[in-house]
N, C-alpha and C positions, 0 to 999 in steps of 0.2 A: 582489839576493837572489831566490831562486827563490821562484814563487806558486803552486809546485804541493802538492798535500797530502800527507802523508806516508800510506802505505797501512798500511791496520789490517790485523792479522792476528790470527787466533785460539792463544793460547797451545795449548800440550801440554796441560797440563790442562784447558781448555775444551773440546780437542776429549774427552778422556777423557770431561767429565761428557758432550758430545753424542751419542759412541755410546754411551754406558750410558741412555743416554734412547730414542734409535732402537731400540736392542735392547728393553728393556722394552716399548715402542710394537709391537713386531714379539711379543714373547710375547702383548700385549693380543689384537691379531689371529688370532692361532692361536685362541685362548680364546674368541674369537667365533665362529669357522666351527665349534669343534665343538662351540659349545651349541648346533646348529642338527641335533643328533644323538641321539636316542632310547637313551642308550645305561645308563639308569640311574645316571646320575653328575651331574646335575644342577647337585647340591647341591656337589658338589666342584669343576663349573667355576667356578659361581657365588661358591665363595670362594676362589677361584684366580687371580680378574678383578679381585675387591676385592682382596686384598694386591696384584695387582700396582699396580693402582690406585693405592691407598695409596703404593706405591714410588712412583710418579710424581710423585704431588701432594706425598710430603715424602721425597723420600730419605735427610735427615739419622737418619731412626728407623732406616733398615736399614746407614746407617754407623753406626752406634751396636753393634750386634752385634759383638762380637768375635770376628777374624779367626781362631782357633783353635777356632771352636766349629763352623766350617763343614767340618770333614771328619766328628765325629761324626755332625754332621746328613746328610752323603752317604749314609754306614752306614745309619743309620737309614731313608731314603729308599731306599735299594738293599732293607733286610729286608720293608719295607711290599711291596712292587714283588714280591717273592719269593712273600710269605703271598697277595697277591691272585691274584696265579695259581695258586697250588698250590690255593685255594679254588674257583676258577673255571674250570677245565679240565674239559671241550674246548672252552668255550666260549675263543674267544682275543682277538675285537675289545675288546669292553668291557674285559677289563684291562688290553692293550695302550694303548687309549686313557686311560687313567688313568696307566697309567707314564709317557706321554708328556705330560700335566699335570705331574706330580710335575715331571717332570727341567727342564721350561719354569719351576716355578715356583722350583725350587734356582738351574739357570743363571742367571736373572733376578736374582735380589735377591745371591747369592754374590759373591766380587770374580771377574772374569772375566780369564782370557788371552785371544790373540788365538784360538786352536781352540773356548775356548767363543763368542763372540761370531760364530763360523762357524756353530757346533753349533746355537747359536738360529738362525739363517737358513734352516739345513737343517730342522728341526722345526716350523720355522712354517710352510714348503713343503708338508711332509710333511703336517699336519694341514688344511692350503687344500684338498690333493689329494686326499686321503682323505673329507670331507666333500664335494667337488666330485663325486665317484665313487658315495658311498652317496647323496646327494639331489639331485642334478641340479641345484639351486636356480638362480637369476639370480643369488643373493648371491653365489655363485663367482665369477660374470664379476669384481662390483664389487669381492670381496676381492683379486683376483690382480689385478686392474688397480692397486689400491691398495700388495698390496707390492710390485710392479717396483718401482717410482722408490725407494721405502723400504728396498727391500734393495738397491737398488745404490748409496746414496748410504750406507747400512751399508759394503759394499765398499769405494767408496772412502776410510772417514774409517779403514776400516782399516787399506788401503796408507799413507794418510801417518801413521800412527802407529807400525805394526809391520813396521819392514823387517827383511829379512835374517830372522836364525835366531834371532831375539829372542823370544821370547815369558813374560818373565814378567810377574806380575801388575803391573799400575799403582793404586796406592791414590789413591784422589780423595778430595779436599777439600768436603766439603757443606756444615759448618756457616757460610760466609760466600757459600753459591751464593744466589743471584736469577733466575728465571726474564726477568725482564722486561732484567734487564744482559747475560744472554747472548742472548737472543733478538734483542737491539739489537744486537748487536754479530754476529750472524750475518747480518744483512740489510745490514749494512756491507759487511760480507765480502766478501759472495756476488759470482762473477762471472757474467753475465748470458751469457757467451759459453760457459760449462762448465753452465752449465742450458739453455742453445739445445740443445749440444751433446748432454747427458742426455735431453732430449727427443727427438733425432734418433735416440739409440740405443733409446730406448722405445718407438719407432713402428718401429723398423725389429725388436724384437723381439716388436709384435703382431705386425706382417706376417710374419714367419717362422714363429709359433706359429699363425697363420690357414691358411697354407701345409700347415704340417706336418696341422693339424687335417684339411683337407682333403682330404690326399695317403693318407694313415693309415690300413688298412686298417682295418675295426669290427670291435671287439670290446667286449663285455658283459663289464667285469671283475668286479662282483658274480657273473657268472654261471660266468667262467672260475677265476676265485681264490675258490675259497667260504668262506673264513675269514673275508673279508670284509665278510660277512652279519652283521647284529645282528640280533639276535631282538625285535621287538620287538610289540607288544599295539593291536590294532585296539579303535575305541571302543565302548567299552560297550553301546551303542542299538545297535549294528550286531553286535553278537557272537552266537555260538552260543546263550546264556543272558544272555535280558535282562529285566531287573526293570524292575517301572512306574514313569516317570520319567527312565528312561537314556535313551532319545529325546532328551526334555525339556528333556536337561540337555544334549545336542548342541546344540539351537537357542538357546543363551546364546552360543555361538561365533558369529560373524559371519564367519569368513575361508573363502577360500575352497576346497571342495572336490573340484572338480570343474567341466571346463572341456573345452568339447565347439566341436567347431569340422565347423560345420554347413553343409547344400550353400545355403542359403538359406535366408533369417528365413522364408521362408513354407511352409518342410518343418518347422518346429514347429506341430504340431497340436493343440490345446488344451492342456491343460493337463501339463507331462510326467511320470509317474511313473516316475522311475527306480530300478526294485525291485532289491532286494540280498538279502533274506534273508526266505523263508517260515520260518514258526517252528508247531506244529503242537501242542506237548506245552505243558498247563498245569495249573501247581499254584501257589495259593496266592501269585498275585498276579506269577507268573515266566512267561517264554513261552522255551521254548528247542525246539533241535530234539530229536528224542527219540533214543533210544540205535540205533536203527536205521537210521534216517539218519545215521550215524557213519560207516555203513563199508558193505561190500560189502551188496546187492548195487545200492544206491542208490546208490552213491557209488564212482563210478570215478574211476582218475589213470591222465593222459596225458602226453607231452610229445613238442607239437607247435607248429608255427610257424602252423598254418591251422584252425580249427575251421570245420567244415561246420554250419551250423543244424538241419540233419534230425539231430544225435547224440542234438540236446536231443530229439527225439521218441520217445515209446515204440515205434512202428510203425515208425522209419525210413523213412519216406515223403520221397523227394528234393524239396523246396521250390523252387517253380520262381523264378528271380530276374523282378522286376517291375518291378526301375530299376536303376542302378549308380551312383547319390545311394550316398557314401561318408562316413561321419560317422565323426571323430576323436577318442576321449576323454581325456582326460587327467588320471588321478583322483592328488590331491595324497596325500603319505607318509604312513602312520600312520592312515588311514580305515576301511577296512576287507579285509578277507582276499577278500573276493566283490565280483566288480564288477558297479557297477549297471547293468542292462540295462534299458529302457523298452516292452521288447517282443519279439517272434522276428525273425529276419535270415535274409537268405541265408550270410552266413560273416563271422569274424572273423577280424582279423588280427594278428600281434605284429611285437616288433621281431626276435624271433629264438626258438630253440627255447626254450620256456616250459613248469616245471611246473606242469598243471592242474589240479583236482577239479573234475570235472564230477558235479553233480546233476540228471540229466533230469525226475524225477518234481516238482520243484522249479521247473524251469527255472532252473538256478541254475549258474553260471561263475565259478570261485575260483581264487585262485594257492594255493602252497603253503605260503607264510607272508606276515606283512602285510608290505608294500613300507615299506621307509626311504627313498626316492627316489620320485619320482613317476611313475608308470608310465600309459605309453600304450599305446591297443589300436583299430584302427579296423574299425568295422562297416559290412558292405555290404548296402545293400537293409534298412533298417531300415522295422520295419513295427509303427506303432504299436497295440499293439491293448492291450483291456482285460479279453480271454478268452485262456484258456493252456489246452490241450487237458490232460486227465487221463491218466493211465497205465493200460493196461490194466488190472493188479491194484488200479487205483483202482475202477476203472468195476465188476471184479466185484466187490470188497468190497464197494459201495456200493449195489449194487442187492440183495445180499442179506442185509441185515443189519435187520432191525426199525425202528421209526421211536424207540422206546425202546431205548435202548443200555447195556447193565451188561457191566463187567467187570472183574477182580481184574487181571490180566495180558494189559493193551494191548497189542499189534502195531501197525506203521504198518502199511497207514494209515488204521486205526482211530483212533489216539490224535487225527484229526481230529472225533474223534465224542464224545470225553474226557471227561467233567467229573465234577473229584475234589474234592467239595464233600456238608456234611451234607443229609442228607434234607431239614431246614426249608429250605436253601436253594435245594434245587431244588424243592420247592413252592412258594419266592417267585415263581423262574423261570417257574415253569409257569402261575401264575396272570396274570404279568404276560403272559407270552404269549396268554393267552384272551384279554386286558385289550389288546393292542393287535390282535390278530385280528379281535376283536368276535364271536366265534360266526359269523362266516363261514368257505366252506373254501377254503384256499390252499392250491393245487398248485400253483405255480407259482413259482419261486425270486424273479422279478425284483417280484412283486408282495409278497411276504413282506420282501423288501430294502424294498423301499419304505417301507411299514408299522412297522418298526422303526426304521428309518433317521427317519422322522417323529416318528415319540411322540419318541426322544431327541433332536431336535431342538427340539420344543413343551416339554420338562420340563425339557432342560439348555443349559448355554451354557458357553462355553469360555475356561478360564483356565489359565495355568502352576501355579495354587497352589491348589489342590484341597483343601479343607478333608474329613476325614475323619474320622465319629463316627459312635456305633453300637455294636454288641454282635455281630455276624456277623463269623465267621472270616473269611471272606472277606474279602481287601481291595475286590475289583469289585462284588460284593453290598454290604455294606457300603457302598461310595460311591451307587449304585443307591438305596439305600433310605432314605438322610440329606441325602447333598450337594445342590446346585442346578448346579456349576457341572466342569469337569475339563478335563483337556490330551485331545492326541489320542490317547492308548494307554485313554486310560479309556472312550471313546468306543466305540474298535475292540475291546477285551475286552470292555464291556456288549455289543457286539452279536453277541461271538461265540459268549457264553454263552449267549443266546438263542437263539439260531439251532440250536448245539448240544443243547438241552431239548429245542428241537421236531424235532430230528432233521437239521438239516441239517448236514453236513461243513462248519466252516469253521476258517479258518488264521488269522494273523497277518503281515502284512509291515513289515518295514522297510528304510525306504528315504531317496528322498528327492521330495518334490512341488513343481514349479514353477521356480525360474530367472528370470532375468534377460539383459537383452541389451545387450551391449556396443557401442557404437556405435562407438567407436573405430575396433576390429579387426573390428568385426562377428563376434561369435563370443558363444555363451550359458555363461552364467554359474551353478555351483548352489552354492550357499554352504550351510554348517553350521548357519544356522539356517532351511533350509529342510528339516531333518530333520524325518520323518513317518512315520506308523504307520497303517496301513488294514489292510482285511480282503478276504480270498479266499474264498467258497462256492463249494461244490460246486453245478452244476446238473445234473441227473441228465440230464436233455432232449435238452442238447445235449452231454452229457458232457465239460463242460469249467470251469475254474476262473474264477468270475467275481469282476471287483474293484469293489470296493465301498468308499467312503467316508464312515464316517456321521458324523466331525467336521462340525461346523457351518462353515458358507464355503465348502466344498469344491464345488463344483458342484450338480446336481442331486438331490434325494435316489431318483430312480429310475436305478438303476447305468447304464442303456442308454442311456440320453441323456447324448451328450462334449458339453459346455460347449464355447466356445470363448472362453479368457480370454487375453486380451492380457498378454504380459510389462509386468514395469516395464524401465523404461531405465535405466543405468549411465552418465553424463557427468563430465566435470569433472576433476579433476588423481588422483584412484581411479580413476576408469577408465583413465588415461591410463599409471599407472604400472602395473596389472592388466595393461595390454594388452602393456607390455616383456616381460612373464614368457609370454603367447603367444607373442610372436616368437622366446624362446627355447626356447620349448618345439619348437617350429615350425622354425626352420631349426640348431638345435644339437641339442635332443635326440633327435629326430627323423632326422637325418641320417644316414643307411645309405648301403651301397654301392650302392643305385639311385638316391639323390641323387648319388653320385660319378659315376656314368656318364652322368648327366643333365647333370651339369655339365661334363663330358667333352667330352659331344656338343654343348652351347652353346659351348663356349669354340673347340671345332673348327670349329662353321658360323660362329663371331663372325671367327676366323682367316678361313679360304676367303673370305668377303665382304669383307676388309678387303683383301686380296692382291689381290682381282679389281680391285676400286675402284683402290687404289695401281697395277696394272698399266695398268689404262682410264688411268690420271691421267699418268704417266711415257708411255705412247703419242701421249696427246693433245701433250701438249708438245713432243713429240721431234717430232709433224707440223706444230706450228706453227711449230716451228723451222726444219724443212725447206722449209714454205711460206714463213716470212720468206727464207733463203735462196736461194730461187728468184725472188722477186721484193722486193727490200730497200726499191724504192724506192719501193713502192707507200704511199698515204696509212695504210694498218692497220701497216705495217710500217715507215713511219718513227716513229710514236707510240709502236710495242713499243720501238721502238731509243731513243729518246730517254726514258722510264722506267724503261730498263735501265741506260742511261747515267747518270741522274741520282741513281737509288739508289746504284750502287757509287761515284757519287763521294760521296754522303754516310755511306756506312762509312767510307770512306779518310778522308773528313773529320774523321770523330768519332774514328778511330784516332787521327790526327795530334794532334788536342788532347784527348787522353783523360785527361793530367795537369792540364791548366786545368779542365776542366768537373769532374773530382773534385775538384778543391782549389776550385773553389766550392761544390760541394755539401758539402764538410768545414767550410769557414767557416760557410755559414747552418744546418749542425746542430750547432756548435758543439763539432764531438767534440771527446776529448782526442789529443795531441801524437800518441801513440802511435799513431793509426787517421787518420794523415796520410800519402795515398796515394805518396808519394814515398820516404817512412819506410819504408811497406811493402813498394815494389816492390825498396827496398836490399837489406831482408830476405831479400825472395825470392833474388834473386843470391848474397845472402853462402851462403846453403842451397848453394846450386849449385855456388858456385867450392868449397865446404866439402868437397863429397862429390865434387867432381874435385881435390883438392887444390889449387887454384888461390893463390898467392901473389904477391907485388909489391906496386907503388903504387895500384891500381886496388882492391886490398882496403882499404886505407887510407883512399883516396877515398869506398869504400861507407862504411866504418865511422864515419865524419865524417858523413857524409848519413843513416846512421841514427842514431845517438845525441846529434850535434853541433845547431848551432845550423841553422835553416831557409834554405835554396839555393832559388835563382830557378829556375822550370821548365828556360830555356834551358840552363843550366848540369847543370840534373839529366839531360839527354838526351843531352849530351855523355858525362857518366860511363856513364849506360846503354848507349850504343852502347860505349865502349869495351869493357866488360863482356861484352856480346856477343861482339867479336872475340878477345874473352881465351878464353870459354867454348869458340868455335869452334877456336882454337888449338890448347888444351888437348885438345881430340876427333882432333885429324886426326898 
């Protein structure tokens, strides 16, 4: 009686419920990549993820629907699909991407033929590729490495299910499925040689998709297809119009914003602020920019691939470069519309033609809408300073304007001079100004910073939850004159209301202060809850915009003296996973056609070194060979001959018993019958005489040694070599 086990195979229907599993697992995916997309639909992946979900963990509830009710629901999904666009136009991504839910979430749970179980395939590609496109993320790599194997093993359960010109629906059975009977019964199944096999063709289609990435001329498809722009809203604390606390509510984020890849940890110089947005106009507890810096003649648009540093100047004066220490930023999607700069440059760089708004009088560099991908820009000759020169029609406004400032109808940039508050409350201001002056007189900006920057240093202390009581309109007065304690917007508006009473020009910035360093990748780190808010005065002196931080911790309270604070460090399995998202920031996002020629020109000097080497190596040999043949019988050259001789006779050796030493090594791995080297090599011949037509006794012979009972080597050699002369026969 035979002792061999009979082989399990998975019925038709099992495999039915496996792909409608696979499938639904493949709509989960899509529904992953694009909640990782700004596109106001949130709320629609999110129960898009649960029902499929739900499909998952019980599908008997979606065989329970009856199979007539799934076409009106089509209609109905087609009308939805209709009304959002007709609503939504010109805008085209955002409802697109929602049709493209809807029909994942009908496909999905619907009974499927074999074209929808393609149709899922191709939509869950679609929406990898499209999220891969708008956000650069890492989670692309992970998503698309994850559906290869999942949609080609999709593929195949389709070929064994749906040959030929078959495709109507297969209704499956759920109310007696078991996750845990069929998952057993799959790992029985499975052949270990067709997952070798699936593995070889998935490594062999990164390698081609690595290829192609490589080979692939660049192109910026956001930039080229611009339908494929989402509109989407930078944060709060960083916007045009920001109320007190929108900072605040930035530093409850922890992740990260921005990632700067520096010439060396000790080209960070104390402490960094990298400023985003002066804000100038204030009422009533709001800091925004005012309506003139909206547009011309503050605020130009360019598009260029190179900004020169001297644009940001009023004067145009060419800034001479001081180093070519090159810093790389890389500010994550959905931050802000303006990028944060730490200071003036020799020039910036993009990945390709970029539109700008440049604000000079600002020193301020913005794209033209907030980025849904993460965008890089690298600066040369970065020069950290904590003085920003003024604009000429700063410098004349300022020197001719009174130390008391009234007016109905503000101009920038006067509205630096602003405050739109009741008469008591700017007798609080004034008073408190005597109050921290003392009756002494300051001319002098950095000693008046001081002074202010102290008292609210000795009076307050700083907290996210600022308790607010009192009877003054004002929210800043108001806290001034109650609280003990405030975040750092309460700080930087106390002091700029003051500074403003006494006459001095001061602004508003936000940004962000300080960072972290990653040890990993060695590259600095600025996170969302290192969002900040300080102040800019005017110094008439040196005519230039001074910064100033009078939150408590911040460094020194006299503005001209830079601290020098040491980062904190980043270690451990966050840092480590932080640092993947460099590297692909670094050699994928980043990778243009001067990485292609770069790579070009290494792989051509790695060729030329290899040819020279390989030519040196075949010369040398070919001389030694010559020198053995001119003298054979020398001591060097009977040694060569006799290691020459002894190798080729241990090939020949190991040829001759190439059948014994595998059929030992088949007994102590104990394989089955079938992976019995003599089994196989029948195999191989039957292929051969098959595709020469080869017939007689010698087929007969194999066909016994393959499927028949087991033959002695000697005997198996004899068949082989006939085999041979059969084959040779056959050809001539």
């Amino acid at each position: 009686m035979s002792m061999s086990k009979k082989r399990v195979k998975l019925r038709a229907e099992e495999l039915q419920q496996l792909k409608w599993l696979v499938g639904s697992c493949l709509s989960l995916l899509a529904l992953w990549a694009l909640s990782s997309l700004e596109m106001q639909s949130s709320s629609v992946v999110l129960v898009a993820a649960g029902v499929v979900l739900l499909s998952i963990v019980s599908p008997r509830i979606v065989s329970r629907i009856p199979s007539k009710l799934w076409r009106p629901i089509g209609f109905v999904v087609l009308l939805i699909v209709i009304v959002d666009f007709a609503l939504h136009l010109p805008e085209f991504m955002p409802p697109l991407l929602r049709m493209v839910i809807l029909l994942l979430l009908f496909k999905t749970l619907a009974p499927r033929k074999r074209r929808d179980d393609l149709q899922i395939t191709v939509l869950c590609l679609f929406c990898l590729v499209i999220s891969g496109v708008l956000t650069v993320s890492l989670l692309f790599a992970l998503q698309i490495l994850i559906f290869t194997p999942v949609a080609m093993g999709m593929l195949f359960m389709i070929c064994l299910l749906d040959r030929g010109s078959e495709s109507r629906v297969r209704s499956v059975d759920w109310e007696r499925f078991q996750y845990a009977r069929l998952l057993g019964k799959v790992l029985r199944v499975v052949d270990y040689r067709v997952l070798f096999l699936g593995a070889v063709m998935f490594g062999f289609v990164v390698f081609i998709s690595t290829l192609l990435f490589i080979l692939t001329p660049r192109i910026d498809l956001d930039q080229a297809i611009p339908y494929l722009q989402i509109k989407t809203q930078t944060r709060a604390g960083f916007s045009e119009n920001v109320k007190l606390g929108a900072v605040t509510d930035i530093q409850s984020d922890n992740s990260v914003a921005l990632r700067i890849d520096v010439p060396s940890y000790e080209a960070i110089d104390g402490t960094p602020y990298w400023r985003i947005l002066a804000l100038d106009k204030y009422d009533q507890g709001y800091f925004r920019l005012s309506n003139d810096l909206r547009d011309r003649p503050y605020r130009s648009y360019l598009k260029i691939r190179e900004l020169m540093g001297r644009e940001l100047l009023s004067d145009s004066t060419p800034r001479e470069r001081k180093s070519s220490y090159k810093w790389t930023l890389y500010l994550e999607g959905n931050t802000s519309q303006f990028l944060p700069l730490p200071g003036m440059f020799y020039s910036m760089r993009f990945e390709g033609l970029q539109d700008l708004v440049l604000m000079p009088g600002q020193h301020h560099v913005g794209l033209r809408s907030v980025q849904q991908r993460v965008f890089s820009y690298q600066i040369e000759d970065l020069d950290w300073t904590h003085r920003f020169p003024a604009m000429q029609i700063e410098v004349d406004a300022f020197s001719a304007v009174p130390m008391q400032f009234e007016s109905e109808d503000v101009k920038y940039p006067m509205t630096n001079l602003e405050l739109n508050l009741v008469s008591e409350e700017r007798a609080y201001l004034a008073d408190l100004n005597e109050q921290i002056v003392g009756g002494q007189a300051v001319d002098d900006v950095g000693a008046y910073s001081k002074l202010v920057t102290d008292y609210l240093w000795k009076n307050y202390s700083y907290s996210v939850s600022p308790n607010l009581s009192g009877n003054a309109e004002d929210a800043i007065v108001r806290w001034m004159q109650n609280a003990k304690s405030g975040h750092c917007e309460y700080f930087a508006a106390a002091y700029i209301l003051l500074a403003r009473e006494a006459g001095y020009p001061a602004r508003m910035v936000v940004g962000f202060a300080g960072g972290s360093w990653n040890v990993v990748e060695e590259y600095f780190v600025v996170r969302n809850d290192d969002a900040h808010a300080w102040v800019e005065i005017y110094d008439a002196k040196s005519r230039e915009w001074l910064r100033v931080d009078p939150t408590p911790g911040n460094g020194s309270s006299d503005p001209d003296i830079i601290t020098s604070n040491v980062p904190s460090f980043e270690s451990g399995v966050n840092a480590w996973i932080d640092s993947l998202r460099i590297q692909w920031y670094r050699r994928v996002v980043n990778f243009d056609q001067s990485d292609q020629i770069d790579m070009a020109i290494s792989a051509k000097t790695w060729w030329d070194r290899f040819s020279e080497r390989f030519s040196e190596k075949v010369k040398s040999i070919g001389a030694s060979l010559q020198k053995w043949w001119q003298q054979p019988f020398s001591s060097e050259g009977i040694v060569r001959f006799v290691v020459l001789f002894c190798s080729a006779l241990m090939v020949w050796g190991f040829w001759r018993s190439r059948y014994t030493l595998l059929g030992c090594l088949y007994r102590i791995l104990r394989r089955p019958k079938a992976l019995d080297p003599i089994r196989l090599q029948a195999r191989r011949y039957l292929r051969k005489m098959r595709t020469k037509q080869v017939d007689g006794e010698i087929v007969d012979e194999l066909m016994a040694m393959r499927f028949g009972p087991p033959v002695k080597r000697t005997k198996a050699k004899e068949v082989f070599e006939r085999a041979r002369k059969a084959l040779r026969k056959s050809q001539s």
